[in-house]
C-alpha positions, 0 to 999 in steps of 0.5 A, a space after each residue: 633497431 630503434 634507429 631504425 625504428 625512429 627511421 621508418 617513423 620519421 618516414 612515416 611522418 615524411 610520407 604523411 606530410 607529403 600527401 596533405 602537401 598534395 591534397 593541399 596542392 588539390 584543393 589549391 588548384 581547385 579553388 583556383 580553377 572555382 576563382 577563374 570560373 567565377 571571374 570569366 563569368 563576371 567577365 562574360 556578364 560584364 562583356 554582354 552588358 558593355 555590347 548591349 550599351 553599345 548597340 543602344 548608343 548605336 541604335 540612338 546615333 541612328 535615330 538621331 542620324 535619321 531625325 537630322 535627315 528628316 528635318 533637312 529635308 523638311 527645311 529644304 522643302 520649306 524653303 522651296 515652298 518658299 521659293 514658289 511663293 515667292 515666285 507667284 508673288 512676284 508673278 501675281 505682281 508682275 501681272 497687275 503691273 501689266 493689267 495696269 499698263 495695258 488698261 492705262 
């Protein structure tokens, strides 16, 4: 009888430390659950944040991009303004060349 009574004790004690080993298990789990939420969220944030930067640098290269073509066409006008200057220089000089001629 007291075999067996220290038998079912040691049961007891068994089956005891078997259920704190599943809540303890339970809890591991929830934590670990609790972790990974928190880290898909720092991850979530981290992402948003890194797109964001990237639309502003895309947004800056396109700016950039158009202040290059508004300046490349400013310069080939301004050289084109240049060019019809030139050419009614030259055509101003040609006819006081003329004028001289035919007044000679």
């Amino acid at each position: 009888a007291k075999a067996r009574s220290e038998g079912q004790e040691e049961m007891r004690r068994l089956e005891q430390r078997l259920s704190e080993a599943h809540a303890l298990e339970a809890k591991n789990k929830e934590e670990a659950i609790k972790w990974n939420k928190q880290l898909l969220e720092q991850a979530t944030q981290e992402g948003k944040h890194l797109k964001d930067e990237r639309d502003k640098a895309t947004d800056r290269m396109h700016a950039a991009a158009l202040q290059v073509r508004d300046l490349k066409r400013a310069q080939d006008r301004m050289a084109q303004e240049a060019r019809a200057s030139k050419a009614q220089a030259t055509l101003q000089a040609l006819g006081g060349f003329r004028k001289r001629l035919v007044d000679s």
